[in-house]
C-alpha positions as a Markdown table, in Angstrom:
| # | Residue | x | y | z |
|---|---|---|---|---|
| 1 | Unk | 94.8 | 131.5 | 68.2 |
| 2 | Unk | 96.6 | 127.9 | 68.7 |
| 3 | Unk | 97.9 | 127.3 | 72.4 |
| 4 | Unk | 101.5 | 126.5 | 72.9 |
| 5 | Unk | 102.2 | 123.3 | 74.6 |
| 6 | Unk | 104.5 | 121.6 | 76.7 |
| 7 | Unk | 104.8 | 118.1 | 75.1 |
| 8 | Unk | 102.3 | 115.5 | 73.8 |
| 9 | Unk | 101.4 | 111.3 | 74.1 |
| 10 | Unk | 102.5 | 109.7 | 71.3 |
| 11 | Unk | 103.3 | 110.4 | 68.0 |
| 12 | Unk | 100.1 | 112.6 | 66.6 |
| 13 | Unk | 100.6 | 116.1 | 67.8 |
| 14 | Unk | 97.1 | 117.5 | 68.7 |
| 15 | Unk | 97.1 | 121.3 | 69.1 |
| 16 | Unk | 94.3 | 123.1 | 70.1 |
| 17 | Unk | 92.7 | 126.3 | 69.8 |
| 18 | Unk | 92.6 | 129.0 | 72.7 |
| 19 | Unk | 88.5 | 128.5 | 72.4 |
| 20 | Unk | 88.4 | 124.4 | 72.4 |
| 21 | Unk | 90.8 | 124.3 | 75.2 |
| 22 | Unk | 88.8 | 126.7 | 76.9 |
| 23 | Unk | 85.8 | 124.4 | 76.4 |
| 24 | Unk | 87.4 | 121.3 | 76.9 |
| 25 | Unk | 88.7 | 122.3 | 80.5 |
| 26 | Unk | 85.4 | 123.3 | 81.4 |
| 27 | Unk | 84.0 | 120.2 | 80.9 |
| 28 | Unk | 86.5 | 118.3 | 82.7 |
| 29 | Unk | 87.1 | 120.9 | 85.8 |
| 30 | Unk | 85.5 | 123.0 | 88.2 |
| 31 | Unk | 87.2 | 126.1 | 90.0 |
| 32 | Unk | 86.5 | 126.2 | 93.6 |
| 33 | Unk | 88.6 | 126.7 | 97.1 |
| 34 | Unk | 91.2 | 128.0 | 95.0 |
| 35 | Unk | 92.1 | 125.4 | 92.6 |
| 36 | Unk | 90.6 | 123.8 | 89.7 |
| 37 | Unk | 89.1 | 120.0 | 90.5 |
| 38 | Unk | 88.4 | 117.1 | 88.3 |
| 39 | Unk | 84.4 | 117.4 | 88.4 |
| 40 | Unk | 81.9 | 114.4 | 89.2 |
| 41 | Unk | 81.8 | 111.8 | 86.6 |
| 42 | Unk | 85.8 | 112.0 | 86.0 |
| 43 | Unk | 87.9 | 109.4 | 87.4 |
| 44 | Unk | 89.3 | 111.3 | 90.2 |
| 45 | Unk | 86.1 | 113.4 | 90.9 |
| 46 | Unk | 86.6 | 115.8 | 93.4 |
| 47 | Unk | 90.5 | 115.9 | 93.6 |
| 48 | Unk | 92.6 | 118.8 | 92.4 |
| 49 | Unk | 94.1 | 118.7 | 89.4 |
| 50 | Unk | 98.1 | 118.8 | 89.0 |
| 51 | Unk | 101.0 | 117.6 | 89.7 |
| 52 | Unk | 104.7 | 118.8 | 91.0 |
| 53 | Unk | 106.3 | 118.8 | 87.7 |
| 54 | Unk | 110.0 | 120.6 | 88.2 |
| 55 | Unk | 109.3 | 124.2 | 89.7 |
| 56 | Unk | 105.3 | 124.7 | 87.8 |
| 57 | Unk | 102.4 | 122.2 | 88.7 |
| 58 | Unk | 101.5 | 120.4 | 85.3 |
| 59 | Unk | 98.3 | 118.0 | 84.1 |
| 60 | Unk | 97.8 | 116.8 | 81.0 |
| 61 | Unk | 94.4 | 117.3 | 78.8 |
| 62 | Unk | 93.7 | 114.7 | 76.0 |
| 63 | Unk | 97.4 | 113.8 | 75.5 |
| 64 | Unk | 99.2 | 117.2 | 75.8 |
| 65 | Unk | 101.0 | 118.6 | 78.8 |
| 66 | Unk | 100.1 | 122.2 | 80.6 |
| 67 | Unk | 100.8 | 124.3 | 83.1 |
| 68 | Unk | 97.9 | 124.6 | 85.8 |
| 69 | Unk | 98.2 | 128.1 | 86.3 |
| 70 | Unk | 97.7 | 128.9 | 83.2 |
| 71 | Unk | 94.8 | 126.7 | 82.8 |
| 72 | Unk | 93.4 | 128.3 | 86.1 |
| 73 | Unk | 93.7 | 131.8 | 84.2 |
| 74 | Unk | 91.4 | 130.3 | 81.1 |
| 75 | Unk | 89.4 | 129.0 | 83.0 |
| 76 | Unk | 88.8 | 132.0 | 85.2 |
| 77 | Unk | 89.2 | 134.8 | 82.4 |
| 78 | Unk | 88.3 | 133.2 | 79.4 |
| 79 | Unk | 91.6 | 133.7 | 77.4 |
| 80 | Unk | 95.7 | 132.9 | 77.8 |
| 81 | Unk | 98.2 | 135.8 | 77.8 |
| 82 | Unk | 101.5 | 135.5 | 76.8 |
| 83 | Unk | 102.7 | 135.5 | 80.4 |
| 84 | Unk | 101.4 | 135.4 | 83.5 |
| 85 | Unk | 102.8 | 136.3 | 87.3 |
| 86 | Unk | 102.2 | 134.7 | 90.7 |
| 87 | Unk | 102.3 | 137.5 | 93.0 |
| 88 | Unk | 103.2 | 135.6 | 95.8 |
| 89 | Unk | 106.2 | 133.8 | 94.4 |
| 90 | Unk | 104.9 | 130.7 | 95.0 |
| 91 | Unk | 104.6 | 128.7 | 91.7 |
| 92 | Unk | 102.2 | 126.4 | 93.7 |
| 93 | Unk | 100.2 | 128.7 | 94.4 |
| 94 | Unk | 97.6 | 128.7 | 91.6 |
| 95 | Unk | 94.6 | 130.6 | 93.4 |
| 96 | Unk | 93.3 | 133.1 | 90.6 |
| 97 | Unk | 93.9 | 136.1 | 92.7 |
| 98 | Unk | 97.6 | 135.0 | 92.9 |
| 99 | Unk | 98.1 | 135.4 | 88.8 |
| 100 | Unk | 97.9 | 138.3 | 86.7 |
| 101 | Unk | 99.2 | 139.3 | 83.5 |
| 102 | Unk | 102.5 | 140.4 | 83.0 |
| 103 | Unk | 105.2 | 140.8 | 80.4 |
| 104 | Unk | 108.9 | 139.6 | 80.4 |
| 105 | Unk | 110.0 | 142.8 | 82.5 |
| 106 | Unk | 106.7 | 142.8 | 84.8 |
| 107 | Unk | 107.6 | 139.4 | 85.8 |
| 108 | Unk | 111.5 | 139.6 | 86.3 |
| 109 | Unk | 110.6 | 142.5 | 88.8 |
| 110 | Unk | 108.7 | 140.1 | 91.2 |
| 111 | Unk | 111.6 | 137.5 | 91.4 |
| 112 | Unk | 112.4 | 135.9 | 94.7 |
| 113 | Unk | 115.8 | 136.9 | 96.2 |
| 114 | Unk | 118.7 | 134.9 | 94.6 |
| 115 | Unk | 119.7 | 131.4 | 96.8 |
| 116 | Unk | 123.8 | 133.1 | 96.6 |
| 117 | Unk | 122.5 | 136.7 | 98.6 |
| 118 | Unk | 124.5 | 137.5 | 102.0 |
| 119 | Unk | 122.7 | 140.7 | 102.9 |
| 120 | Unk | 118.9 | 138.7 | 103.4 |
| 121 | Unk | 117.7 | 142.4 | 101.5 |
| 122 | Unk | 116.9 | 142.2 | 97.1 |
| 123 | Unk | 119.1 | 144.5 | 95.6 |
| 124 | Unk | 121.9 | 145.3 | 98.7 |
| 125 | Unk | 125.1 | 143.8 | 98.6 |
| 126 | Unk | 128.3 | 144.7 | 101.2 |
| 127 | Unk | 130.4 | 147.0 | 99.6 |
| 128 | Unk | 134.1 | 145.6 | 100.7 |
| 129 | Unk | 136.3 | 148.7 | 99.6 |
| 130 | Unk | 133.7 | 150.9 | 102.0 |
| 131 | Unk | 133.0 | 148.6 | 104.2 |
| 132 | Unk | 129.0 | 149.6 | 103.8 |
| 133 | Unk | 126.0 | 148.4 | 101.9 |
| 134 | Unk | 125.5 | 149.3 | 98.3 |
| 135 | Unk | 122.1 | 149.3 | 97.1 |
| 136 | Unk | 121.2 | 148.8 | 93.3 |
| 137 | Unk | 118.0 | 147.7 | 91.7 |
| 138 | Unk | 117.3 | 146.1 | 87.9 |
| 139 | Unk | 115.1 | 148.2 | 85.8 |
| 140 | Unk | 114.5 | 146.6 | 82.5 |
| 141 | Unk | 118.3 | 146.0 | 81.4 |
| 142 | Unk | 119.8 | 148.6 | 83.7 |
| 143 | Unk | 121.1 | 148.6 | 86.9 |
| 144 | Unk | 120.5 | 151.6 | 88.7 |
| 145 | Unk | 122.3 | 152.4 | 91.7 |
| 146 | Unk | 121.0 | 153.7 | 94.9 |
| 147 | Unk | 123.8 | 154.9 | 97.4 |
| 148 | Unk | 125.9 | 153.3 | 99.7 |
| 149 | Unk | 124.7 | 153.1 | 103.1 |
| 150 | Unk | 126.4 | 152.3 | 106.9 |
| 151 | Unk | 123.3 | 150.5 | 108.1 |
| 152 | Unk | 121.7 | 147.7 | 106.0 |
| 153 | Unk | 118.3 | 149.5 | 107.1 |
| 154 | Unk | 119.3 | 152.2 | 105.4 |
| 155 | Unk | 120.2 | 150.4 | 102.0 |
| 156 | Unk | 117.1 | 148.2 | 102.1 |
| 157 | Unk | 114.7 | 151.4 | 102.8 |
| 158 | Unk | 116.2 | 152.7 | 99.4 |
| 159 | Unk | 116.1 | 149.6 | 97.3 |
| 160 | Unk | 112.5 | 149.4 | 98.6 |
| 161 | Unk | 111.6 | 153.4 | 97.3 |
| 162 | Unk | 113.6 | 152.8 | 94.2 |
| 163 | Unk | 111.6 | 149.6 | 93.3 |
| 164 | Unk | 107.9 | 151.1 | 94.3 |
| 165 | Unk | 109.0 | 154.1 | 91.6 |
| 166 | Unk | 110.2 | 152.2 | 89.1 |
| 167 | Unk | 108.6 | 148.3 | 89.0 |
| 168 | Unk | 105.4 | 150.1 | 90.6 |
| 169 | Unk | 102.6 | 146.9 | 91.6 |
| 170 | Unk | 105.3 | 144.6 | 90.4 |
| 171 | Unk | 107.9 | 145.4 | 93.0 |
């Protein structure tokens, strides 16, 4: 199957196949300490591969742009899912036991709180008209609702059960 990229050098598109880029990554990398490196005989032997590149770390290989985790995942497993996960949350963090498979729903589960929430808890909100904490939590396009508690303890403890049940190792 062809690989998706990010962008390319230049005007001559070069697309490669799940198994060349596979091939061509290990030639040019090693995976060790939890990253991959450029490997002796490259220009920057030794040093880990990427670069910040918006919220992902990126490198390019002959001409075309890609995301390192994703690479690290090749590398490591010898094929590219559609979509992968770091566990973690931290995009940075490329160590192989940080990614794992996931679809579009898997992944949404494990996002980081939003910058805009007030309660510090994912999924609890103060409830003005009660003057208490609502608790909800997204399940694929629903919103299920959890109770309204008095203490914020409360309302976080049941956001936490309602995730385990329904977003299960992706919570």
């Amino acid at each position: 199957k062809k690989i998706s990229i990010l962008t390319t050098r230049g005007s001559a598109m070069k697309t490669l196949s799940e198994k060349q880029l596979l091939k061509r990554i290990k030639s040019k990398y090693d995976y060790h300490h939890g990253a991959l490196h450029f490997k002796d005989g490259e220009r920057r032997a030794g040093k880990k591969v990427g670069t910040r590149s918006g919220i992902y770390m990126t490198t390019t290989v002959d001409g075309a742009l890609y995301y390192v985790h994703r690479l690290t995942f090749l590398y490591c497993n010898g094929y590219l899912p559609k979509m992968l996960d770091h566990i973690n949350n931290d995009r940075h963090d490329n160590r192989i036991e940080n990614l794992r498979e996931a679809n579009r729903n898997q992944n949404s589960h494990n996002r980081v709180m939003n910058k805009n929430n007030t309660s510090g808890v994912k999924g609890v909100t103060f409830h003005k008209k009660t003057g208490k904490w609502m608790a909800r939590v997204r399940y694929n396009l629903d919103v299920i609702y959890c109770g309204i508690y008095s203490e914020l303890k409360d309302a976080e403890r049941a956001v936490k059960k309602k995730r385990e049940q329904l977003h299960g190792k992706y919570a």
